[in-house]
C-alpha positions as CSV (number, residue, x, y, z in Angstrom):
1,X,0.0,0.0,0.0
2,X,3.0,2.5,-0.9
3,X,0.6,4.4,-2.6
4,X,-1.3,5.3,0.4
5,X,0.2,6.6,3.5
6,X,0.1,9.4,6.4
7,X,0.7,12.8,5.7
8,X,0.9,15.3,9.0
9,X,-1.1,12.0,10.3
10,X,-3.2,12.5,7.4
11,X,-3.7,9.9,5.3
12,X,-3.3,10.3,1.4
13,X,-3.9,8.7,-1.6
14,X,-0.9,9.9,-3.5
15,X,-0.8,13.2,-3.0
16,X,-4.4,13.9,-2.3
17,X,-6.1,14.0,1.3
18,X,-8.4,11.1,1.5
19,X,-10.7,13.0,3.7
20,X,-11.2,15.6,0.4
21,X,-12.3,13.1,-0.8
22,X,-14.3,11.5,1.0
23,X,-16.0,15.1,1.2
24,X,-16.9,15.4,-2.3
25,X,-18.0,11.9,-3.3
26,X,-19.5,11.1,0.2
27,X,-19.4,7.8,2.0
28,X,-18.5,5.1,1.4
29,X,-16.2,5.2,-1.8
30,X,-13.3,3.1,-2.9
31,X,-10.1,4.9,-4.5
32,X,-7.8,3.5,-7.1
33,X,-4.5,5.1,-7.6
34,X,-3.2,4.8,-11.0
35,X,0.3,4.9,-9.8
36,X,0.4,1.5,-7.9
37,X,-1.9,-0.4,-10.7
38,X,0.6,1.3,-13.6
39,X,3.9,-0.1,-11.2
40,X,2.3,-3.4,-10.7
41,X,1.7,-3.5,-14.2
42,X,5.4,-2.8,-15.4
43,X,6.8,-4.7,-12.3
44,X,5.4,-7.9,-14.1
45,X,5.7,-7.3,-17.6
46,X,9.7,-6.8,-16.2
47,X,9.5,-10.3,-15.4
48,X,8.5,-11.5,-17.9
49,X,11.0,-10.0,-20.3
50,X,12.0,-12.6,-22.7
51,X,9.2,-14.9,-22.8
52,X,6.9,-14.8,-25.0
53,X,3.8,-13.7,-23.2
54,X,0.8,-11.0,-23.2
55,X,-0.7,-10.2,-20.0
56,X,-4.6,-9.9,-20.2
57,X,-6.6,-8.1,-16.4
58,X,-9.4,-10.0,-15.3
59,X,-12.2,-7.8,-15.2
60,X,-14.3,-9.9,-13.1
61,X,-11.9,-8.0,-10.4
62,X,-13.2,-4.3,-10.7
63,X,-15.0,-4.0,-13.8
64,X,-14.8,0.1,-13.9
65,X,-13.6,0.9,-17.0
66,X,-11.3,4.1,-16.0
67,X,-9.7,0.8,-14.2
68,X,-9.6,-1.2,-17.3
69,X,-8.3,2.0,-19.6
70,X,-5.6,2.8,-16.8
71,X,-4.5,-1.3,-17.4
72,X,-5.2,-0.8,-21.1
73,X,-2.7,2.1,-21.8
74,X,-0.1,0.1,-20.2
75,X,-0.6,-2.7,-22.4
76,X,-3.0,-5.1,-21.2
77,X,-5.7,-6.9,-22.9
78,X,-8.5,-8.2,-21.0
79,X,-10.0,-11.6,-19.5
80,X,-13.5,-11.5,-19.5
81,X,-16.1,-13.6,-18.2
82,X,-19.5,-12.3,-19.7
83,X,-20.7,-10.1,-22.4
84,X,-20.9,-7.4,-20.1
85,X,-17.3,-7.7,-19.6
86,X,-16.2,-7.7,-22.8
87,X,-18.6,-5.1,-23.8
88,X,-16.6,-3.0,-20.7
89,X,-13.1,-4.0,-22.2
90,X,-13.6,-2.6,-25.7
91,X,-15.5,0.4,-24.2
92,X,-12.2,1.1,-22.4
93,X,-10.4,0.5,-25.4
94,X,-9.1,-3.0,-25.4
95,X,-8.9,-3.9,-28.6
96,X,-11.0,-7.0,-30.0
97,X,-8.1,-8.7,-30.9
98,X,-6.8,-8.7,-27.2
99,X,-9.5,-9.9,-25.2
100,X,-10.1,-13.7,-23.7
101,X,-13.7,-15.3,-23.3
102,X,-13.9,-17.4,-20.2
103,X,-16.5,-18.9,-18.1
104,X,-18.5,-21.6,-17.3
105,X,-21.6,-20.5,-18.9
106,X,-21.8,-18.5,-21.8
107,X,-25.4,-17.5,-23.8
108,X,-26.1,-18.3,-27.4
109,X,-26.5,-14.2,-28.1
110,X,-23.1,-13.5,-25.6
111,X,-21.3,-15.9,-27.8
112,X,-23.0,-14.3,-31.5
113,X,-21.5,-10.8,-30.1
114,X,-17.8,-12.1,-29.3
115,X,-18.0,-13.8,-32.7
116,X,-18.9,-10.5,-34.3
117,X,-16.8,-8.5,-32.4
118,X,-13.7,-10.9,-33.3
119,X,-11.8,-11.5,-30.3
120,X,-8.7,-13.4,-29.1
121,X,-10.4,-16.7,-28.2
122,X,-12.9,-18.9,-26.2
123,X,-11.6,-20.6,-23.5
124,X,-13.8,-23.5,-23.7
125,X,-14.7,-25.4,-19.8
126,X,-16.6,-28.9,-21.7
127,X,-17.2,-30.7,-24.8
128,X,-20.7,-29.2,-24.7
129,X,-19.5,-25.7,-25.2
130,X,-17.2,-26.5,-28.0
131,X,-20.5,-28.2,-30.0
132,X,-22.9,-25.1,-29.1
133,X,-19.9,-22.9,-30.0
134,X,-19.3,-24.5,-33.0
135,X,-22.9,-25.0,-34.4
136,X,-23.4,-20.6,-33.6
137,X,-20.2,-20.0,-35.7
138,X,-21.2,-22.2,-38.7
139,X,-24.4,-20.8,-38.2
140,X,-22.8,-17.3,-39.2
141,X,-20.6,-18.2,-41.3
142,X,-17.6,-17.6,-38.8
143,X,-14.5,-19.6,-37.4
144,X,-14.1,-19.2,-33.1
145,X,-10.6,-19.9,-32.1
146,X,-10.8,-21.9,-29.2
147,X,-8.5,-22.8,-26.6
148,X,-9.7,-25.6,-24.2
149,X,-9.8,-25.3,-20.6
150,X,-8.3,-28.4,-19.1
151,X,-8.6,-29.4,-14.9
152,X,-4.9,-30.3,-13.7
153,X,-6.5,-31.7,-10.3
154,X,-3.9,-29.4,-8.5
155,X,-5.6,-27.7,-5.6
156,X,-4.8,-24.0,-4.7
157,X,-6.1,-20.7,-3.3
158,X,-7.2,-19.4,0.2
159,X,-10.4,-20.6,0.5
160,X,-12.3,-23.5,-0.8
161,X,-14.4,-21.1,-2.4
162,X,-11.9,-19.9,-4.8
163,X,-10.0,-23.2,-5.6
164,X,-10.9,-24.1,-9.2
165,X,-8.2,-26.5,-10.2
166,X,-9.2,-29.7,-8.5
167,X,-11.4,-33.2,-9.3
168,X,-14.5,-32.3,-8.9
169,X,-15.1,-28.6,-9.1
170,X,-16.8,-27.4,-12.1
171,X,-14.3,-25.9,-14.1
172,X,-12.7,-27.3,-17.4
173,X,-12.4,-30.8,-18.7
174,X,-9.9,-33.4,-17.3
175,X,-6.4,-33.1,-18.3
176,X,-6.4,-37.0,-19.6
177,X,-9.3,-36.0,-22.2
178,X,-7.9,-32.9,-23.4
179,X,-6.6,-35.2,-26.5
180,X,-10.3,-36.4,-26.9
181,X,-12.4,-33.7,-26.6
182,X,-9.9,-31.9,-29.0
183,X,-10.1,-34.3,-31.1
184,X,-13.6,-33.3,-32.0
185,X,-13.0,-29.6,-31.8
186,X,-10.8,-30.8,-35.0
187,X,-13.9,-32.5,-36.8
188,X,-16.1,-29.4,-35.9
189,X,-17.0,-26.9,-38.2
190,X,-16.6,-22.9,-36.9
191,X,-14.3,-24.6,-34.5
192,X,-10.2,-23.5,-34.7
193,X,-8.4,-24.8,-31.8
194,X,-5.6,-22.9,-30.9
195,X,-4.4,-23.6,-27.4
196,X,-5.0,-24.6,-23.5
197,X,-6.2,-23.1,-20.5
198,X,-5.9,-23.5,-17.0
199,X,-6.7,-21.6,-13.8
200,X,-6.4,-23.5,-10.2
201,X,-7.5,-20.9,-7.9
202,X,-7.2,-17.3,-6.2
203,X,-4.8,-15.6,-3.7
204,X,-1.9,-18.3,-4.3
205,X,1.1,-16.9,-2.3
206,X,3.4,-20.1,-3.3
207,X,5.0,-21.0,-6.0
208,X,4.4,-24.7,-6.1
209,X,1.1,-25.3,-6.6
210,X,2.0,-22.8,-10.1
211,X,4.7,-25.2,-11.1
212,X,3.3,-28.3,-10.4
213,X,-0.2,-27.4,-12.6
214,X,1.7,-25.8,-15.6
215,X,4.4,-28.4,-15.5
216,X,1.3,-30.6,-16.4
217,X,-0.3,-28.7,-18.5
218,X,3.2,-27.9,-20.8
219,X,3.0,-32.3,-21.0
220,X,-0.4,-32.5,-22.5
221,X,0.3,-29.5,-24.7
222,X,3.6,-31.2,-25.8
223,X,1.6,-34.8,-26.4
224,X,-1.3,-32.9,-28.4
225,X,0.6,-30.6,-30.5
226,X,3.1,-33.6,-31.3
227,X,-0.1,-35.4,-32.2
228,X,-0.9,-33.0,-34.9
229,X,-3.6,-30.6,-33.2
230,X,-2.6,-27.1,-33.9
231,X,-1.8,-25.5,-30.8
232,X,-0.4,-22.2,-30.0
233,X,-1.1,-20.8,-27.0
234,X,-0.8,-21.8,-23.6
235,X,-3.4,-19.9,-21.3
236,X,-1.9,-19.8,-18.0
237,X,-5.1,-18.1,-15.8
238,X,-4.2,-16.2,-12.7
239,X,-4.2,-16.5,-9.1
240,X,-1.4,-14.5,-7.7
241,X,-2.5,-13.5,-4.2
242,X,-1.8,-10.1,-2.3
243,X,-1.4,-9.0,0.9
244,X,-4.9,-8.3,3.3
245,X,-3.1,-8.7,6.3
246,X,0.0,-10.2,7.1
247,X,0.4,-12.6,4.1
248,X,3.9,-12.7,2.2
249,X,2.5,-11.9,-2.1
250,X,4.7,-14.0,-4.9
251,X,7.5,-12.1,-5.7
252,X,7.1,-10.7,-9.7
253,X,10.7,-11.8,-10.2
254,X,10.9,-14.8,-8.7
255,X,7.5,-15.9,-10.6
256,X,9.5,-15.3,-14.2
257,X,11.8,-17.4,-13.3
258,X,9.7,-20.6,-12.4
259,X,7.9,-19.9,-15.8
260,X,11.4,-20.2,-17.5
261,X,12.3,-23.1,-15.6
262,X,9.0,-25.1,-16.0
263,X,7.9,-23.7,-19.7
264,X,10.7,-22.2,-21.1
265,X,11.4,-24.3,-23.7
266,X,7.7,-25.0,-24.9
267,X,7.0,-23.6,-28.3
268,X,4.0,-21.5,-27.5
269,X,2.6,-18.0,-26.3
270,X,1.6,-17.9,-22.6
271,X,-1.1,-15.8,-21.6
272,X,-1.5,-14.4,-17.8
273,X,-4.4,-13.5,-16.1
274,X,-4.0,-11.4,-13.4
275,X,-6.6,-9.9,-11.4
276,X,-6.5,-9.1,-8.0
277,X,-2.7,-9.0,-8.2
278,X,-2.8,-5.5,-10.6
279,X,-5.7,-4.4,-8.4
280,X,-6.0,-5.0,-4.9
281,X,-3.3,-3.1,-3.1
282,X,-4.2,-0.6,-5.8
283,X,-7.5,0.5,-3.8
284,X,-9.3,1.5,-0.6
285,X,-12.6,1.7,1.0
286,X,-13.6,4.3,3.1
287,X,-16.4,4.8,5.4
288,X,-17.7,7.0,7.8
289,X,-18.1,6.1,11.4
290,X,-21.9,6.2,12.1
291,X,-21.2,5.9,16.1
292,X,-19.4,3.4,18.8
293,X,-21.2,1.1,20.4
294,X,-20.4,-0.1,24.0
295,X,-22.5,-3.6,24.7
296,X,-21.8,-5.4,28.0
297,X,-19.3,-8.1,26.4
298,X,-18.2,-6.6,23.2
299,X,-17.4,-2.9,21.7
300,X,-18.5,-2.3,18.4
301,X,-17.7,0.1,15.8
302,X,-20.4,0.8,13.1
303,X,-19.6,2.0,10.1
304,X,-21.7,3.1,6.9
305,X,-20.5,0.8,4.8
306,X,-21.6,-2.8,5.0
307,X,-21.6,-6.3,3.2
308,X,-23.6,-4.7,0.2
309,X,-20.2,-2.7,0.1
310,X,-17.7,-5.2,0.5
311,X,-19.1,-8.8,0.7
312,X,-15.6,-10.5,1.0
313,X,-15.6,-10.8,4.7
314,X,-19.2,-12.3,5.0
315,X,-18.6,-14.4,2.0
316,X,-15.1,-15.7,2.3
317,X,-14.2,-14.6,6.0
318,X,-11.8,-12.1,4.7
319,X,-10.4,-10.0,6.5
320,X,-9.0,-6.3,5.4
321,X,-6.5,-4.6,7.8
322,X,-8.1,-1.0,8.8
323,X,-6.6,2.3,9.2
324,X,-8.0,5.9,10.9
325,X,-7.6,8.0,8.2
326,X,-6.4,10.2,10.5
327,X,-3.9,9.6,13.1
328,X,-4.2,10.3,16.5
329,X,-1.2,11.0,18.7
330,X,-0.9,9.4,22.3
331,X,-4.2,7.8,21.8
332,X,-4.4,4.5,22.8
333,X,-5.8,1.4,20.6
334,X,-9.0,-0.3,21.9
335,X,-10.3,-3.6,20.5
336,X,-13.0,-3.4,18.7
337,X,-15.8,-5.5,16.3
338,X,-16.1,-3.4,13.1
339,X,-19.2,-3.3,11.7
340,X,-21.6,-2.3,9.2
341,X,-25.7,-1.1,9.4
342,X,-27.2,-4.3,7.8
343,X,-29.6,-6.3,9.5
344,X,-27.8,-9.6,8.8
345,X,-25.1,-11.1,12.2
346,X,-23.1,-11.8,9.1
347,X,-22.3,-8.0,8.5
348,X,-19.4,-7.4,10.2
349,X,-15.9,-6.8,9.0
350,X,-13.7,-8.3,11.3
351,X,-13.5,-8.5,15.4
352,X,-11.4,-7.0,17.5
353,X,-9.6,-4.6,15.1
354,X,-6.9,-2.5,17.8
355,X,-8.0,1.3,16.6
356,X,-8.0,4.7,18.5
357,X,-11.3,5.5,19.6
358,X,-12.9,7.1,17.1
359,X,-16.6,9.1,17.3
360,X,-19.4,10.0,14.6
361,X,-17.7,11.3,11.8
362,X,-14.6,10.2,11.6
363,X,-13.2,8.0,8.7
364,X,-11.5,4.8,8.2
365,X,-9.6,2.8,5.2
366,X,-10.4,-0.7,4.7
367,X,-7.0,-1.4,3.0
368,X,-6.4,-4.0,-0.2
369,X,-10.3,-3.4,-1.6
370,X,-9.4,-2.8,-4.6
371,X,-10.4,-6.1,-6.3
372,X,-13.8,-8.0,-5.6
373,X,-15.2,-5.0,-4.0
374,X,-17.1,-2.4,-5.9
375,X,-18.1,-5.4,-8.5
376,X,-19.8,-7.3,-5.8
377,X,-21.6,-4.4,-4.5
378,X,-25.8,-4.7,-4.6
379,X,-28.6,-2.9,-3.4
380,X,-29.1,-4.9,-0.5
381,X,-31.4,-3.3,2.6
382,X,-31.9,-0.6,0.0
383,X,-28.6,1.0,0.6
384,X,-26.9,3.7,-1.5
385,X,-23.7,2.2,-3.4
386,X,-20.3,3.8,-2.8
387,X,-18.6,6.3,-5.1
388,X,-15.7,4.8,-6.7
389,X,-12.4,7.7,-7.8
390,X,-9.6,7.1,-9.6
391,X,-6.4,9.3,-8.0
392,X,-3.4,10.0,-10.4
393,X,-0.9,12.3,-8.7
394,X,-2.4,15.2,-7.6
395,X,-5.2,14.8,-9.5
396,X,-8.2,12.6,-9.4
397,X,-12.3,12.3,-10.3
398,X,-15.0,10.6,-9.4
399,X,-15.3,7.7,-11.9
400,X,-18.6,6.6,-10.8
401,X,-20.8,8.5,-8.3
402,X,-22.6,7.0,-5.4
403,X,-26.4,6.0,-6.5
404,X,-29.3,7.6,-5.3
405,X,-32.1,5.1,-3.3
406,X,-34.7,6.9,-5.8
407,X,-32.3,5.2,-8.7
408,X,-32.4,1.9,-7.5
409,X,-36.2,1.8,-7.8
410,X,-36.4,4.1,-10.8
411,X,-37.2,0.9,-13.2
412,X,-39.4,-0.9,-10.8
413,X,-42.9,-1.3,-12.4
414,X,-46.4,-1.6,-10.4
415,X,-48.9,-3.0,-12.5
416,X,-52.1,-1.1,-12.9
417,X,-54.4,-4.0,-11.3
418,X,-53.3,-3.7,-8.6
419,X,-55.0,-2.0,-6.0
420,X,-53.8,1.7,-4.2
421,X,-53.2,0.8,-0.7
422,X,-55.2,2.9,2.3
423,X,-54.3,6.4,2.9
């Protein structure tokens, strides 16, 4: 979080006040610095210097597209997992030519618009997709370069919840009948294969479980390609995990290196997926203090954001470190339950967080928010969303401002039958 840091115990985002801005967007709001996404950015593209790879941001990690542009300008294409995505990407200004269509379950008319728009490839999870791919692009008279998504049975990730590369999850196909099912891809019409994919899980902070999956992977795309299928990429997914609290992130460097060691010499194009890596670190939530709360057993702080802000720690337990945004000298650190204004047990951030005490209107940073926070916002209780602001220097606007409640029900409809209620 270099980015971010105190100031006259202030604390900044770059070189702005995070309490200006807090002021003009209102609470909550995340806030992106440019800076540390552009550094993360160049720090692995460094490190990869010499292979032959393109690095492509997972949307599905903060889909705003001054996020996307920022990754964009620096080179990236984009992973996507949805027509929405990919509809976000090119809007940013990824070109069609550098984005990736992933995911489990794509729709006839998703799959009709990547095919018109022209993009990289499919990565395909089952033999069933190929067939519904293939019978849509002979339909239209088009090819889809496809590159199938294969299930090393490697386990990885910080949570069962974002593990995908074992027996028995639901993604991709088993590595032993990658040869079959592309074996048909080769009989299909609209169908071009053109590589593998793979992607074992989220938040991986060692190396092994990365080694040990693409080391597999580079043998069945050795054994296929010597068989005569025409493969040419080697999709390598994502995965690298940051720091929340006190976790130790891959090293850049030391990740080039173990794909030189394990894929070096394999005659295709990697691809890299990187998400939350590029993102994370790169963002912050901040809230408002609503007021303490001293129970008998417990103190608690409330905040006014909640899980319909930042649903990681009711969904996965995470657990975000949090800072006063401003600094108070000689105080000393209670232990408290941070909280938000949900009416659900599981809205609460984290117990016994050691913070100054802290009143009505002062504001905290959830630290490390920038990825799988804004995009899993909702309107839950019928809460306003956060602003979200994109810093750059000294500069920095509000890239998306916080909805109005009248918004949220602006599209509802009530049919005419049905009755007024009493006044």
């Amino acid at each position: 979080m270099t980015f971010f840091h105190y100031r006259a115990g202030l604390l900044h985002a770059e070189d702005v006040p995070v309490d200006e801005i807090a002021a003009a967007a209102g609470t909550p709001v995340y806030i992106y610095s440019a800076a540390a996404m552009r550094a993360r950015y160049r720090s692995l593209a460094a490190a990869l210097t010499g292979l032959r790879a393109r690095i492509c941001y997972a949307v599905k990690a903060n889909h705003n597209l001054a996020v996307i542009r920022t990754l964009a300008a620096e080179g990236a294409g984009a992973d996507t997992v949805s027509w929405g995505e990919i509809a976000r990407a090119h809007q940013a200004g990824v070109a069609p030519g550098r984005i990736v269509y992933a995911g489990v379950g794509k729709g006839d008319d998703e799959i009709r618009r990547a095919l018109q728009l022209g993009i990289l490839q499919f990565n395909v999870e089952s033999v069933e997709e190929m067939r519904r791919i293939a019978g849509i692009a002979a339909a239209m008279g088009r090819v889809a370069p496809v590159a199938l998504r294969i299930n090393p049975d490697i386990g990885a990730g910080a949570h069962d919840k974002i593990s995908t590369g074992r027996k028995g999850d639901k993604f991709g196909v088993a590595y032993q009948e990658a040869g079959q099912v592309l074996g048909e891809a080769m009989r299909l019409p609209g169908i071009q294969p053109v590589g593998l994919h793979l992607h074992i899980g989220s938040q991986i902070t060692e190396l092994e479980p990365f080694a040990a999956a693409f080391a597999r992977a580079a043998g069945v795309y050795r054994e296929l390609k010597g068989s005569g299928v025409p493969l040419e990429r080697l999709d390598l997914g994502g995965g690298l995990g940051v720091r929340y609290n006190d976790e130790t992130p891959l090293d850049p460097v030391a990740y080039g290196l173990m794909l030189r060691d394990v894929l070096g010499d394999l005659d295709a194009e990697l691809v890299l997926e990187p998400g939350r890596w590029l993102v994370a670190e790169a963002g912050i939530l901040v809230a408002g203090v609503l007021y303490p709360k001293m129970a008998e057993e417990r103190h608690f702080l409330v905040l006014d954001a909640g899980m319909n802000t930042l649903l990681r720690p009711a969904m996965y337990g995470a657990r975000h470190a949090i800072l006063p945004v401003r600094r108070q000298d000689g105080a000393a650190d209670q232990l408290v339950d941070v909280v938000g204004p949900i009416c659900e047990s599981s809205d609460i951030f984290g117990r016994a967080y050691a913070l100054p005490p802290l009143e009505s209107g002062d504001l905290v940073a959830l630290t490390s928010a920038g990825a799988y926070g804004a995009v899993m916002m909702s309107d839950y209780n019928s809460r306003s969303s956060a602003a979200e602001v994109l810093i750059d220097g000294p500069d920095y606007a509000i890239v998306k401002a916080m909805r109005p409640v009248e918004e949220q029900f602006a599209d509802d409809r009530i049919p005419d039958w049905l009755p007024h209620p009493p006044s």
